[in-house]
C-alpha positions in Angstrom: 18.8 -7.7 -15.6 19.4 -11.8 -15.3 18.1 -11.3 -11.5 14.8 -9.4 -12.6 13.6 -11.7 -15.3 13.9 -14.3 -13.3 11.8 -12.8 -10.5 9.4 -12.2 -13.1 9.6 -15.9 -14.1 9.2 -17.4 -10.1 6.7 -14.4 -9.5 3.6 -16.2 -9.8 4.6 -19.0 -7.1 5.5 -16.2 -4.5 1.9 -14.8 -4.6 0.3 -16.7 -2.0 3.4 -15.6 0.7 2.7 -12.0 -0.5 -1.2 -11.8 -0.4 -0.7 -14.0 3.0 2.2 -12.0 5.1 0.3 -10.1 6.7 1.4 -6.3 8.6 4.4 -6.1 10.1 7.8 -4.3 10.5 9.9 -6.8 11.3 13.6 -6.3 13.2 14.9 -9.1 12.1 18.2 -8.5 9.6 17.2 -9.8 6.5 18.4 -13.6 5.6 20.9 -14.1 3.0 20.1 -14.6 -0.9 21.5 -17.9 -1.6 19.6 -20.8 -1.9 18.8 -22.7 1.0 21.6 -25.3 2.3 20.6 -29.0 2.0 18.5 -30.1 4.9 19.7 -32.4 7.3 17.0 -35.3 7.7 17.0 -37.0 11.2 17.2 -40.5 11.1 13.4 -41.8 11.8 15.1 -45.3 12.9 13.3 -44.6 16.2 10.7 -42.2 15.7 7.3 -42.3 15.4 5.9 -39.6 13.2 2.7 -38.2 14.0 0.4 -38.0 11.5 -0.1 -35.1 9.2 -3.6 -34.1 9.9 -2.2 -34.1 13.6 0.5 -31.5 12.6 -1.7 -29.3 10.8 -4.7 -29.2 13.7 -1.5 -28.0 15.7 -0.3 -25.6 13.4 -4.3 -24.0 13.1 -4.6 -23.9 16.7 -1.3 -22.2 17.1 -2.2 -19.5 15.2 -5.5 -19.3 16.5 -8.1 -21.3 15.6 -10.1 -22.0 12.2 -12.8 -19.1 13.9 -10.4 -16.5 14.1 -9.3 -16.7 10.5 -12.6 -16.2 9.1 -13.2 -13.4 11.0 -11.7 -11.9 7.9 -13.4 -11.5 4.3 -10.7 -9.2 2.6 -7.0 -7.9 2.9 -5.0 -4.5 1.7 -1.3 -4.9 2.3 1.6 -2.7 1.5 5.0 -3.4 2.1 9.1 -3.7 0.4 10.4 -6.1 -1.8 14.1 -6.5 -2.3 16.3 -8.5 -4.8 19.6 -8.2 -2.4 21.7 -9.7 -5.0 20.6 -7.6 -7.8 20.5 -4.5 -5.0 17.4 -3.6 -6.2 14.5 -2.7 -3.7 10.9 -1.8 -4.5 7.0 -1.5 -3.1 4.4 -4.1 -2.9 0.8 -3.8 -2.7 -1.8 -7.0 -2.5 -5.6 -7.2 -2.6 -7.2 -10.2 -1.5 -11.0 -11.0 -1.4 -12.9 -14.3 -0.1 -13.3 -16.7 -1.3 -10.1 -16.2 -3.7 -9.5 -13.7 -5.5 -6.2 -12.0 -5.5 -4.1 -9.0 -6.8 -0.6 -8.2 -5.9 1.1 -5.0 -7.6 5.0 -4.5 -7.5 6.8 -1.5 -8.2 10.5 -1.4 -8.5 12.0 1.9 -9.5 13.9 2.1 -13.3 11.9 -0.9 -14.3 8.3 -0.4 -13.5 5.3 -2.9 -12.5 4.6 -6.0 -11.8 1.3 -7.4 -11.7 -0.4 -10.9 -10.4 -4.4 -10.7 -10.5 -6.7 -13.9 -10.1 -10.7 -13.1 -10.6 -11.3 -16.5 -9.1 -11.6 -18.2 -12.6 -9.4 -16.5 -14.7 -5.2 -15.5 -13.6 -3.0 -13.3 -15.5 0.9 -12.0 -15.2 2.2 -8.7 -16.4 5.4 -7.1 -16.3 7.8 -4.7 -17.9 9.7 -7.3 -19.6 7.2 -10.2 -21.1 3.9 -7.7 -21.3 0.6 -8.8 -20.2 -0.5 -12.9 -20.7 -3.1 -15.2 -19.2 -2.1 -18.1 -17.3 -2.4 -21.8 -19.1 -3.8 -24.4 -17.0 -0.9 -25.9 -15.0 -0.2 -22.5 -13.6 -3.9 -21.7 -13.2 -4.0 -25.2 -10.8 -1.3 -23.6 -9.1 -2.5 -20.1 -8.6 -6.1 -21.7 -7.6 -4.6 -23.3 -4.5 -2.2 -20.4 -3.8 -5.1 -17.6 -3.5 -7.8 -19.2 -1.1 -8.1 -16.7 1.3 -8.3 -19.3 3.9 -6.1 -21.1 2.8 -3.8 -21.6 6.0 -7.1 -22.8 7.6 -8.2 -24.9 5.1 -5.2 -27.5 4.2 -6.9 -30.5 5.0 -9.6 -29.5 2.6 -7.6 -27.9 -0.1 -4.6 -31.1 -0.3 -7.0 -34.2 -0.3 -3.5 -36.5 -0.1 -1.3 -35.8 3.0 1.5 -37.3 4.0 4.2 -36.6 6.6 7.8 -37.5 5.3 10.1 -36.8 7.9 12.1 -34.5 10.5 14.0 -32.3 8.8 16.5 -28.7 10.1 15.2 -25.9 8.9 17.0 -22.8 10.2 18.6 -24.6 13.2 15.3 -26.2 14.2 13.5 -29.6 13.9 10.3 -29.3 11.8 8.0 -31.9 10.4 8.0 -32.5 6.4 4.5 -32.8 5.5 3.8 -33.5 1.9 0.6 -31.9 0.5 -0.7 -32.8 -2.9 -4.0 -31.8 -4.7 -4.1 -33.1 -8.1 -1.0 -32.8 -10.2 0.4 -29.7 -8.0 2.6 -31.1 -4.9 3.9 -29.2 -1.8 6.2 -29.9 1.0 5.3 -27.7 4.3 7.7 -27.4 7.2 6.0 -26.9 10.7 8.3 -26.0 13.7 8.3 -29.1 16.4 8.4 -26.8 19.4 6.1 -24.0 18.0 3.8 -25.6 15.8 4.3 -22.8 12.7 4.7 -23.0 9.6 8.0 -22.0 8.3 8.9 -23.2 5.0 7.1 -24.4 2.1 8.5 -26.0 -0.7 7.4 -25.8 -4.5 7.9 -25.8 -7.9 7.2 -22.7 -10.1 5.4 -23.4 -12.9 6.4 -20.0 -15.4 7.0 -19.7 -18.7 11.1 -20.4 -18.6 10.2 -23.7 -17.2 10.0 -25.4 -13.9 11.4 -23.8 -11.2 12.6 -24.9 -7.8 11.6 -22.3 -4.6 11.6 -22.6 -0.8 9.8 -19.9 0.7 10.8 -19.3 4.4 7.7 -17.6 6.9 9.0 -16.1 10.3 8.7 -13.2 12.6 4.8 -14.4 13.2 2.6 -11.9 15.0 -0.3 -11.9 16.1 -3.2 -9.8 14.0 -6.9 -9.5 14.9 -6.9 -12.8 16.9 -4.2 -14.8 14.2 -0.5 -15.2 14.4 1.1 -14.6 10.8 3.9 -14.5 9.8 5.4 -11.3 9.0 8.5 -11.7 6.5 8.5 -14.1 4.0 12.1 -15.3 2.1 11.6 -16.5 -1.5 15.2 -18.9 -2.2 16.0 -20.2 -5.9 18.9 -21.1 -7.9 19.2 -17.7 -9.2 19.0 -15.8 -6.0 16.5 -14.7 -3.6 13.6 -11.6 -2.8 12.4 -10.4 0.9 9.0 -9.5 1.4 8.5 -7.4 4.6 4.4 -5.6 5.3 4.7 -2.6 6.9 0.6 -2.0 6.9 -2.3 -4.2 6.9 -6.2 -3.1 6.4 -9.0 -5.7 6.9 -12.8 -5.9 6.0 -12.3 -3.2 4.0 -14.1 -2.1 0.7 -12.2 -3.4 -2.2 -13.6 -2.6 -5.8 -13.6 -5.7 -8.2 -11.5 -3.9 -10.9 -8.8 -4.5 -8.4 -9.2 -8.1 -9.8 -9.8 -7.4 -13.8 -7.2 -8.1 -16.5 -4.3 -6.0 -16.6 -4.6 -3.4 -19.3 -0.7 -2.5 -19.4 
């Protein structure tokens, strides 16, 4: 039961992955749990780093292009969830609307649902275990950036400070550390050298137990309606990790508002 409240606790940071990793079945095995091993930083002695607007042009290219993603006005995803160290598995089902309002719905079997809505002003959490509450503002900043339904195409706009740090392993691979702040919230992104993607994003939960630590890990990207996304996202914290996996995506589709109404359980 430890393992669950805290996935209700880091729940709210792990929204924009979910809303954002779009349809796939992915073969991958599934990563381990455990937090994330400390990253080995190359020595920047003799290396130039490119800047971070640079990086992220790259990354939005790579996945392709700023037009492509607004080809899109809404999203209706359904996929699995798994806790592997509790060994508890469950459904997943997001809504998201433009320009940013979001809903993600999580079901886990013996326990029951758990809720993230955002009606573009207003965000609220509900679960099984701490009931139904609105967000305070710290967590509202957060949620705000989290549920821009462009976001990915719109970092420069959304992070007005950018900064990159270093070149850092992440999974074997060199990636650029780019810093991305926007007011008091602060996030480190972690774009592939080679392919230009985005595959880790560092944070800190802001939940009700506290401040928490997370790295979320993107991979198996794929290409959908003209954009490569990533198709599994890893959530890592002290207490253990989740795997999201989408196993069908809808787009342009009609979504009622209620979807995006305070939660009433």
């Amino acid at each position: 039961m430890k393992n669950i409240k805290n996935f209700t606790a880091v729940f709210a940071l792990i929204l924009f992955a979910a809303v954002n990793a779009d349809a796939q079945q992915t073969t991958a095995p599934a990563k381990s749990s455990t937090p994330a091993p400390k990253i080995e930083t190359k020595a920047q002695t003799t290396v130039t780093l490119p800047k971070a607007d640079e990086i992220i042009d790259k990354f939005i290219a790579a996945t392709g292009g700023e037009a492509a993603y607004k080809k899109a006005n809404n999203y209706h995803i359904k996929g699995t969830m798994e806790i592997p160290a509790a060994g508890v598995k469950g459904t997943y089902e997001s809504f998201q609307k433009a320009p940013n309002k979001s809903a993600v719905f999580i079901k886990i079997p013996g326990l029951g649902e758990m809720m993230e809505i955002f009606d573009g002003s207003k965000a609220w959490a509900s679960d099984p275990i701490q009931g139904t509450r609105e967000k305070n503002a710290e967590e509202l900043a957060q949620t705000k950036l989290d549920s821009d339904f462009y976001r990915f195409a719109r970092l420069k706009e959304l992070f007005p400070k950018r900064e990159t740090k270093s070149i850092e392993k992440i999974e074997g691979s060199d990636a650029y550390a780019v810093v991305m702040t926007a007011g008091d919230v602060s996030q480190t992104y972690y774009f592939d050298q080679k392919t230009n993607l985005l595959v880790r994003v560092d944070q800190i939960a802001v939940t009700p137990e506290g401040k928490i630590p997370v790295q979320t890990y993107l991979s198996d990207y794929r290409k959908f309606e003209g954009v490569l996304m990533p198709y599994t996202m890893r959530v890592d914290t002290a207490s253990g990790g989740f795997t999201f996996k989408t196993e069908e995506i809808k787009s342009n589709v009609a979504i009622d508002d209620a979807k995006f109404a305070k939660p009433t359980k």
